[in-house]
N, C-alpha and C positions, 0 to 999 in steps of 0.2 A: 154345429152338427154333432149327436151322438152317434156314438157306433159301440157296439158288445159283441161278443160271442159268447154262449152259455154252454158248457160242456162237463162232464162229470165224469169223476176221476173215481174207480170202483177199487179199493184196496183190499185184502185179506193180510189178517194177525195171524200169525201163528204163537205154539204154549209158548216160545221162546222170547212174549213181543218182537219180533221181527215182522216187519212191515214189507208185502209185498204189491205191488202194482198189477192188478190184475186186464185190467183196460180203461179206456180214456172212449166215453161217448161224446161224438162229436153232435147229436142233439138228442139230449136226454128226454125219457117219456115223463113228463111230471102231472101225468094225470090221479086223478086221486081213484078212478074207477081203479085202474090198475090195483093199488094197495092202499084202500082209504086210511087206515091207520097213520097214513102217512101224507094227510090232507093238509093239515099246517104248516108243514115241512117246507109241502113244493109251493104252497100258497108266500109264504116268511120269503123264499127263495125268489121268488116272479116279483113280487112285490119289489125285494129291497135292490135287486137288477134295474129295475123299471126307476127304481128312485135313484140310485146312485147314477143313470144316465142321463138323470131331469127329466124323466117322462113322469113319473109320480110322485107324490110328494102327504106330506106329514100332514094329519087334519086333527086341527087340535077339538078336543067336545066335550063337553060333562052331560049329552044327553043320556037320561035315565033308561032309554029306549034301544042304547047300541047293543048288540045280540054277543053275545059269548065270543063269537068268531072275530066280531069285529073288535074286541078290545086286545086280543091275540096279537092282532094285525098291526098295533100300536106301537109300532118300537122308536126307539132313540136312535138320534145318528152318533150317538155315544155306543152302538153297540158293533159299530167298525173300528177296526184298531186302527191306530194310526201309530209312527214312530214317537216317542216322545221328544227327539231332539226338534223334530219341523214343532211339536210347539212351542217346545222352549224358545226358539229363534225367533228373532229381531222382529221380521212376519210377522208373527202370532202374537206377539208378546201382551199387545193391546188393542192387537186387530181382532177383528171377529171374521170380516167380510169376506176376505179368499175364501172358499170351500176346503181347501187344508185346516186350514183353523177353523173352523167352525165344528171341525171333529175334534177341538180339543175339549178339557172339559171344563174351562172357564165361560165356554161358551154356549 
């Protein structure tokens, strides 16, 4: 069974970098009507939630035919950090199969 919660953390800089917390949405609006500029953002966001839960997953394609959006939408599970000591470990070392290792990037 998966389970998520998806919430967004709204920060302000000040000229000092100083980082301040301004609020924590407990279900953020990721409509793009909202601020389209900001269409691939929440699109990159929903997407890699949905995949990192196993509800979505990586389609691999060389069709001539995928629209601009769609190759956007292409990412690597190399663009989740992982710690580097879980690959270096025993685990990983010549495993691929855990979902830990499979974020490294021999894999």
């Amino acid at each position: 069974r998966n389970f998520f919660e998806l919430v967004r953390f709204d920060f302000m800089v000040d000229d000092k970098m100083k980082v301040y917390l301004l609020e924590v949405n407990m279900s953020p609006n990721l409509s793009s009507g909202h601020f389209a500029p900001n269409k691939w953002l929440y699109e990159q966001i929903i997407f890699n939630t949905l995949k990192l839960v196993g509800i979505a997953s990586t389609t691999v394609t060389n069709r001539a035919d995928v629209s601009r959006d769609e190759r956007k939408m292409m990412v690597s599970l190399r663009d989740i950090q992982v710690a580097i000591d879980r690959c270096s470990s025993m685990e990983c070392q010549d495993n691929c199969k855990p979902l830990i290792c499979k974020l490294c990037q021999k894999c």
